[in-house]
C-alpha positions in Angstrom: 12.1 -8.0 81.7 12.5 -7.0 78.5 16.6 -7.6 78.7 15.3 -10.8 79.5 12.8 -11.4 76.6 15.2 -10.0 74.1 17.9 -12.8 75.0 15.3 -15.3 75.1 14.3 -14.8 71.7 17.6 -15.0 70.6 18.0 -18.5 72.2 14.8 -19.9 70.9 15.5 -18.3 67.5 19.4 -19.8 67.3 18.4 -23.4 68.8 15.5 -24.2 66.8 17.3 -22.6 63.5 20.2 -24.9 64.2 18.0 -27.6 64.8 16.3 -27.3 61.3 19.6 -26.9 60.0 21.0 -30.1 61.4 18.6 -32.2 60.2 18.6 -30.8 56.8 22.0 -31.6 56.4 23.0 -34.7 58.7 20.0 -36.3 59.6 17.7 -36.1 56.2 19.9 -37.4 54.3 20.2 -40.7 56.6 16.8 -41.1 56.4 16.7 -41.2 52.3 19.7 -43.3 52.7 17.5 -45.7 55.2 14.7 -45.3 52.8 16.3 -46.4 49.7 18.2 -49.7 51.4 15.0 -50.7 52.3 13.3 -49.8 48.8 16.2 -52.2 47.6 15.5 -54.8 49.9 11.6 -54.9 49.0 10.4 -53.6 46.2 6.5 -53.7 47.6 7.4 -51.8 50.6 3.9 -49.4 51.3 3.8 -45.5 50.9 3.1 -45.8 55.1 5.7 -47.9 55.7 8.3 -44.8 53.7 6.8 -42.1 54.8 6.9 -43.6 58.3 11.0 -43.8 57.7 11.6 -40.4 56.0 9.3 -38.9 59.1 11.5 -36.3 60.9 11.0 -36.5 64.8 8.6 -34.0 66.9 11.2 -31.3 68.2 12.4 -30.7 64.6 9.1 -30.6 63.0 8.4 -27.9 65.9 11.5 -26.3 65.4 10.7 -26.0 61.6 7.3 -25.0 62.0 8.5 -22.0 64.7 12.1 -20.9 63.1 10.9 -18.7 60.5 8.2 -16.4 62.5 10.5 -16.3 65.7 13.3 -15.3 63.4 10.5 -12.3 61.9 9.9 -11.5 65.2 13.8 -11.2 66.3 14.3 -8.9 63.5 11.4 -6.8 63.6 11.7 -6.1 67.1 15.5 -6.0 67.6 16.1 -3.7 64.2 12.9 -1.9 63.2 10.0 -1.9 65.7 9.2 -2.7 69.7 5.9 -1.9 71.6 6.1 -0.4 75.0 3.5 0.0 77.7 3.2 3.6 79.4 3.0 2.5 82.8 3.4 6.0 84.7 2.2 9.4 83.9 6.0 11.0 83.9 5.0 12.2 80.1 1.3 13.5 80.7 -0.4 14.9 78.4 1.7 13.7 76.0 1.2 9.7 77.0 -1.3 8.5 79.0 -1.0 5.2 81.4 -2.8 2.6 79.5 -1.1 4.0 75.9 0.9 1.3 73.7 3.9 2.8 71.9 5.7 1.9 68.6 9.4 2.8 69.4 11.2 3.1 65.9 14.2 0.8 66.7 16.6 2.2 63.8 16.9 5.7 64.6 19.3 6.0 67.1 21.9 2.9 65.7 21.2 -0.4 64.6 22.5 -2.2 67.9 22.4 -6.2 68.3 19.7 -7.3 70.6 22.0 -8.8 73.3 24.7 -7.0 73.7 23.7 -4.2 72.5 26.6 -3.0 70.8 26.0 -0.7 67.9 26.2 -2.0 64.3 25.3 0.9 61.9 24.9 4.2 62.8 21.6 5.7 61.2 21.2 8.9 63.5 21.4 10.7 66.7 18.6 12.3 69.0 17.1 15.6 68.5 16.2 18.3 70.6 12.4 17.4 71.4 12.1 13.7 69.8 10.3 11.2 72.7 13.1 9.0 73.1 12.8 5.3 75.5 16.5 4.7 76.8 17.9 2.1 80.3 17.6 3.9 83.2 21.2 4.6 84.0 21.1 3.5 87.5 19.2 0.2 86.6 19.7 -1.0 82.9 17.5 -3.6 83.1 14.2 -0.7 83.0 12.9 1.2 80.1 12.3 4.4 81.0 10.7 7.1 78.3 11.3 11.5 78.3 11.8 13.6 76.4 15.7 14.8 74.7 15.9 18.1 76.3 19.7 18.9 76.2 22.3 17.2 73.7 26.3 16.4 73.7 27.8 20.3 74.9 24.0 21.7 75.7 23.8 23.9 79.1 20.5 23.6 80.5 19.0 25.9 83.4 15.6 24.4 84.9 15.0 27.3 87.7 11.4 28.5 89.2 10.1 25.8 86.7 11.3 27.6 84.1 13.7 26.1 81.4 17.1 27.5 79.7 18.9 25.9 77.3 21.9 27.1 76.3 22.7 25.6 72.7 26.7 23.7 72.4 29.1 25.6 71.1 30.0 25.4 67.2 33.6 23.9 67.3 35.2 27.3 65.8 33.1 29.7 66.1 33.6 32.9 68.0 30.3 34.1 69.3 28.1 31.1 70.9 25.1 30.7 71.3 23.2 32.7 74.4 21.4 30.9 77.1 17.6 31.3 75.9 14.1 30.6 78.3 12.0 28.3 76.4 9.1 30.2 76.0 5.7 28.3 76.9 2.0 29.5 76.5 -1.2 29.0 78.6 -3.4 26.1 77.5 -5.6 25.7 80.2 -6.0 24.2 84.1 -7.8 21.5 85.7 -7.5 19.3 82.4 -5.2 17.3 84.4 -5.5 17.0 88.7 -2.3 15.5 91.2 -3.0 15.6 94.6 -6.5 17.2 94.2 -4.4 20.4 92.7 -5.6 21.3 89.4 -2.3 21.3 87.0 -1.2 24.0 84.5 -1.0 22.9 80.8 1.7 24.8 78.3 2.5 24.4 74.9 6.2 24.5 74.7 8.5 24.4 71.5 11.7 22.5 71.4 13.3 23.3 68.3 11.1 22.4 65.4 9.0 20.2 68.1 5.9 22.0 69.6 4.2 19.9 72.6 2.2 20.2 75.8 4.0 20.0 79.4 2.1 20.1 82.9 3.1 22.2 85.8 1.9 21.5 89.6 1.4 25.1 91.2 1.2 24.0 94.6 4.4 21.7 94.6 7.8 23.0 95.3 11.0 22.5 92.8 13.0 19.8 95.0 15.9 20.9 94.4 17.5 19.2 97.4 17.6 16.2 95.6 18.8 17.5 91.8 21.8 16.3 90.5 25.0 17.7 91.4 27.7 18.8 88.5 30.7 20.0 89.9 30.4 23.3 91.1 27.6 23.9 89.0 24.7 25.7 90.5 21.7 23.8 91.6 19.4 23.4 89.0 22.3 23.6 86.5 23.6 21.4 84.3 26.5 21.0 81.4 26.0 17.5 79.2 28.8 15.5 78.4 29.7 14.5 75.4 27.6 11.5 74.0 25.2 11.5 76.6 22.1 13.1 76.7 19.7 15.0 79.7 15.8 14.4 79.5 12.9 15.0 81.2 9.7 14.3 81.3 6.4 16.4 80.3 4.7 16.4 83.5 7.1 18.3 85.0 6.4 18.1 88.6 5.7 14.5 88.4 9.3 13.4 86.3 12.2 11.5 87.9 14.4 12.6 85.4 18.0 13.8 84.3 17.4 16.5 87.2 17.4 13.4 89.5 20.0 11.3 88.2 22.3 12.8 85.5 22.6 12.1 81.8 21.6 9.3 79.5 24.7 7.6 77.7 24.1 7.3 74.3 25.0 3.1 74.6 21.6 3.1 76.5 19.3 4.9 73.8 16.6 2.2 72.6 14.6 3.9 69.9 12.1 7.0 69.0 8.6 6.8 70.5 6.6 7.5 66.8 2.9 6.2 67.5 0.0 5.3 69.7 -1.1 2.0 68.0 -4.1 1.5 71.0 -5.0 3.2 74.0 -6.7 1.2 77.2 -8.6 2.9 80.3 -8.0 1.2 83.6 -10.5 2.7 86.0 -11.8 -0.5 88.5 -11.2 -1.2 91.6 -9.4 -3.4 93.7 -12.7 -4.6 95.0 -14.4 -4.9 91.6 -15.4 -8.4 90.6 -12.9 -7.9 87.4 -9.2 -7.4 88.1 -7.7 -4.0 87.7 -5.8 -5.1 84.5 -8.5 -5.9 82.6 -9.2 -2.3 80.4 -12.3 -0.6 81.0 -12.2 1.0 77.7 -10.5 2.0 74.5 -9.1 5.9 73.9 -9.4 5.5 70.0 -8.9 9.5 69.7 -5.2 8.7 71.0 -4.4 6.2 68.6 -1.9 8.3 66.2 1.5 9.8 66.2 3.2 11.3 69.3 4.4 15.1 69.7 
């Protein structure tokens, strides 16, 4: 939908700008013209009479009225900023269903809004930044983790425990050693799935500290992980320019252990803030429907870690 949206804008935007711009320069002028012949032929001709001539028509007194806040509204959320919706709890505790996001558009590239082709380069991901991107197997869906492993990284996620073995320097002699990301106890039952009270962790990514959730009663599928080569399960070496994330709520993620890497051409923006934060607790048989909020988080409103 929001593919959609984007190239929408971009039609609106270009029709009524080209609009505005016709008439400013083809048919205004006829209208003067039109105006002044019959100034000429009566001198006593009323102010109704020539503003009635010089009137320009509905669609491009819309199209003028619309053109310059459409256009503010292409750019800002094309180039600078988009909301999102969390609509899952992949990223719990971290983002909540029911939070609204500001995704900074500009740091990953400055891409057009269509194509998406990149214009500028401004920056890449880091290790630990919450980053939306298209869901590889279906562009057309935002999904939103978190940048685990970058271009070269090779990352271990075994007995729920995470490796990450850092790239390589090109050059240098001694690499970098596969290190366990070292997490400590926050506390359990915060957080419930399936009736099983979940384990919170604070766990640092590079300079990034954050909270992840761990279900002890469910199994690591590892059935279904993605396959590298002859990689062992649960292991896996990231291409170059792509990327491998996962969510915070570890047991309750389909992520880059499900379905490979995230190509860089499909990075959207950095998740930087909460601006509002619903509750949606009613019922299917409340008199209200379920999307209407229940309540306002306001002690989520903020930046994201």
């Amino acid at each position: 939908m929001a593919a959609y949206f984007s190239l929408i804008l971009v039609l609106v935007t270009l029709g009524s700008g080209l609009i505005w711009m016709f008439d400013a320069l083809v048919l205004a002028p006829k209208r003067q013209q039109k105006l002044a012949i019959a100034q000429a032929a009566n001198q006593e001709i009323s102010e109704e009479s020539a503003e009635k001539i010089v009137r320009e028509s509905t669609i491009v007194e819309t199209s003028r009225s619309i053109f310059p806040v459409i256009a503010f509204v292409l750019i800002l959320r094309s180039f600078i900023y988009e909301p999102f919706q969390i609509p899952s709890g992949s990223m719990m505790p971290t983002l909540l269903v029911g939070d609204f996001i500001l995704v900074e558009k500009f740091s990953y590239g400055l891409k057009d809004p269509v194509w998406r082709s990149k214009l500028i380069e401004t920056g890449k991901p880091q290790r630990g930044d919450v980053a939306v991107f298209k869901y590889p197997e279906n562009p057309q869906i935002d999904y939103i983790k978190r940048v685990i492993g970058l271009p070269g990284d090779r990352i271990v996620y075994r007995n729920k425990d995470l490796f990450i073995q850092r790239a390589c320097p090109e050059g240098q002699s001694e690499c970098p050693k596969l290190e366990k990301i070292e997490r400590a106890g926050v506390n359990q039952g915060e957080f419930t799935q399936d009736n099983i009270p979940l384990l919170r962790y604070k766990e640092q990514l590079g300079d990034v500290t954050h909270d992840i959730l761990i279900n002890p009663g469910r199994g690591e599928p590892t059935s279904y992980y993605f396959r590298e080569n002859n990689l062992a399960v649960g292991e896996f070496i990231v291409p170059e320019g792509q990327y491998f994330m996962m969510g915070d709520n570890r047991d309750n993620s389909t992520d880059s252990r499900f379905w490979g890497f995230v190509p860089e051409a499909n990075l959207v923006g950095k998740a930087v803030a909460i601006w509002i934060s619903f509750e949606f607790e009613r019922k299917p048989s409340d008199f209200l429907p379920t999307w209407v909020p229940t309540g306002v988080r306001f002690n989520r409103v903020g930046g994201i870690v």
